[in-house]
N, C-alpha and C positions, 0 to 999 in steps of 0.2 A: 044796417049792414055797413055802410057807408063810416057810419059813429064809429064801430069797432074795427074798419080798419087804420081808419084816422087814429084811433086808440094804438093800435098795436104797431104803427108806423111812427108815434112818437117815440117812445122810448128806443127803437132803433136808429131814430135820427140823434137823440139826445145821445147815441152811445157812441155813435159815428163823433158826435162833435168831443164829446170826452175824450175819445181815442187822439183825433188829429189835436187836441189842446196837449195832451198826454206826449204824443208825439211830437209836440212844436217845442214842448217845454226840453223834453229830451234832447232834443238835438239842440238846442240852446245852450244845455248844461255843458254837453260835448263840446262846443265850439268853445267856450270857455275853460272846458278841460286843456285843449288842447292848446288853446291860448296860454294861460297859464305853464303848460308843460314846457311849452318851445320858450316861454321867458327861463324856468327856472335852465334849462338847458343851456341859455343865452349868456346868462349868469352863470352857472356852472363853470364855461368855456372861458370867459373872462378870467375870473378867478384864478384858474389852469392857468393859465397864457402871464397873471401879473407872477404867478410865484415861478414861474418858469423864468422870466422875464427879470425875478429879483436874484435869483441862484444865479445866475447869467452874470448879471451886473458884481454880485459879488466875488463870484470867480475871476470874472475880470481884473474888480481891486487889488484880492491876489496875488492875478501876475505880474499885476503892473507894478505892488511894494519889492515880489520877488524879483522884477528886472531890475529895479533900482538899487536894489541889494548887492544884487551882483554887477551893476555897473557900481558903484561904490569898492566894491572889493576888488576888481580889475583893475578900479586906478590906484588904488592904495600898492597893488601889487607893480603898477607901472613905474612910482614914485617911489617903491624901492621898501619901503615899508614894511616888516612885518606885521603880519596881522595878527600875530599872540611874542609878546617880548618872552626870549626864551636867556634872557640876562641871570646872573647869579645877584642871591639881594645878600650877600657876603657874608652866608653861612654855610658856606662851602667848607670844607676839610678837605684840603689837595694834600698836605701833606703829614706824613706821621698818625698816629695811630689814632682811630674813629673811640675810639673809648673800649671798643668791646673787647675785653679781657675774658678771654677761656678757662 
């Protein structure tokens, strides 16, 4: 009697160790899931933050060509300058008839 319950007391210990292996492995997997998750997220967040960070910088360059633009054009405007010559290149017709005959 003694023999079969040694018998029937193994295989519930072997199932017991199966399970807690089953369950060590599990929660192992997890901890590495979730390792991995919070990197891919860490990276994620980077990534965000460099293209934010290049839009930014560019917008920047922008304004900075655009203020120089318009400091350029303010002093051209100080020093008297026209900014488009609106001169005749002397083919002007001031006087007498333009050709067009009715």
């Amino acid at each position: 009697m003694a023999e079969e319950n040694k018998k029937v007391e193994e295989p519930k210990v072997e199932k017991t160790d199966k399970k807690e292996k089953v369950t060590k492995v599990k929660k192992e997997l997890m901890e590495l899931e979730f390792e991995l998750n919070s990197n891919l997220k860490g990276m994620e967040q980077k990534t965000t933050n460099a293209k934010e960070a290049m839009k930014e910088d560019r917008k920047d360059a922008r304004v900075d060509r655009q203020a120089m633009h318009q400091s350029v054009l303010a002093d051209k405007r100080k020093e008297g300058d026209s900014l488009k010559k609106f001169e005749s290149s002397g083919n002007d017709i001031v006087t007498g008839d333009a050709g067009l005959s009715l």
